[in-house]
N, C-alpha and C positions, 0 to 999 in steps of 0.2 A: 857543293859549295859550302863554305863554313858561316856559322855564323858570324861569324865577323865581319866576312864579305857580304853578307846581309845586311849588317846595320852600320853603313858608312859612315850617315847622318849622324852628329847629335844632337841631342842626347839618345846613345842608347843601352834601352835598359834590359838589354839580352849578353851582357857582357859575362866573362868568367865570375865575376865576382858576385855578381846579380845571380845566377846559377845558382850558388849555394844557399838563395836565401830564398823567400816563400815573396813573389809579387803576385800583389790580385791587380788588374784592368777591373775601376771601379766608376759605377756611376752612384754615389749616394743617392739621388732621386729613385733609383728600384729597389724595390723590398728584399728580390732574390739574392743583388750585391749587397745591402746590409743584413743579410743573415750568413752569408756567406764567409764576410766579416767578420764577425760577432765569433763564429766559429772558429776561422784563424785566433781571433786573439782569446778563445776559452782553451785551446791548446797550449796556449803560452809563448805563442809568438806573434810577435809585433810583424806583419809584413811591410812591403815597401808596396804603397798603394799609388795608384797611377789614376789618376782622373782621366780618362782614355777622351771624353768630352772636351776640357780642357788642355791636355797634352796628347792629340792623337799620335796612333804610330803611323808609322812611315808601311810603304806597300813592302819592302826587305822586313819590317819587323811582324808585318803583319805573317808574311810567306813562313817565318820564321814558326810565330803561333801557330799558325794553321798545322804546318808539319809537326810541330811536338805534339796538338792533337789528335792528328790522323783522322785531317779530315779534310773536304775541299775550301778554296774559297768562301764557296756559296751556301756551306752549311754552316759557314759562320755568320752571314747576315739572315738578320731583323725581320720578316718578313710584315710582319704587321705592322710594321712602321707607317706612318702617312709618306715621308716621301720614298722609300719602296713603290709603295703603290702608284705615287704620282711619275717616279719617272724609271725605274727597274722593272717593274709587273709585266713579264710576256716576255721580257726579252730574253734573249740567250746570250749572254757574254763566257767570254774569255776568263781562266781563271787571274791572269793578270789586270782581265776589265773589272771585274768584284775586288780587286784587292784596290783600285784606283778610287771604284768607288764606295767604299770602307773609309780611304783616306779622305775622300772629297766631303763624305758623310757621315761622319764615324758613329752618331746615330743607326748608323744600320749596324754594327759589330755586336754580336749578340755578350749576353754580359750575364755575371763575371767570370774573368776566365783569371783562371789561378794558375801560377806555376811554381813547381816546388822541385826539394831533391829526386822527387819520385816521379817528374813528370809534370804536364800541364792537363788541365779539366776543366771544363764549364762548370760553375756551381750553379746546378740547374739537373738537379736538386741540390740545395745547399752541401745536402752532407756529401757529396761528391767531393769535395776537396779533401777530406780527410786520404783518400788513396794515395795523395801527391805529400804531404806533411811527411817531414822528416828528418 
């Protein structure tokens, strides 16, 4: 499925255009997104920053992340989160049921995730993102 048929909804910001440029999913309140940051813009580019808090994705843009990381749903959520623990902990969902509840709770989307010409990455460790810049 292409991405476009992924991101029906708008706004979405996994388009061609979006593609060529560097977006972080950022939460200012974590220290790992503002270094992460800080990074992007010491290379000299300005990325297009997504307050993922504020503008969650949708579960197609999420499918979408996940697959440019190569990795599951569920290793993109949070687990230490409080509500993780209050209402996720033990369960075994669907990779469709962690992408609903990313959307329902995007607090649990682990963070930041960067994506660049070279790819997407968690900055976690910051200097990860350097691999995707380009």
């Amino acid at each position: 499925m292409s991405d476009e048929a992924e991101c029906s909804s708008p706004p979405c910001y996994l388009d061609e255009f979006e593609r060529r440029r560097v977006t972080i999913y950022h939460n200012p309140a974590c220290s790992k997104s503002r270094e992460t940051l800080a990074l992007i813009r010491a290379a000299g580019i300005e990325p297009r920053i997504i307050e993922y808090l504020k503008t969650p994705p949708s579960a197609g843009e999420l499918a979408v992340i996940v697959g440019r990381l190569g990795i599951t749903p569920e290793q993109l959520v949070r687990k230490g989160e409080a509500v993780f623990r209050q209402k996720y902990a033990g369960r075994q969902l669907s990779d469709g049921e962690w992408l609903e509840a990313m959307v329902t709770d995007p607090i649990l989307i682990e963070r930041p995730i960067v994506i660049g010409a070279r790819g997407a990455v968690l900055g976690r460790p910051p200097e990860n993102v350097r691999r995707v810049l380009g």
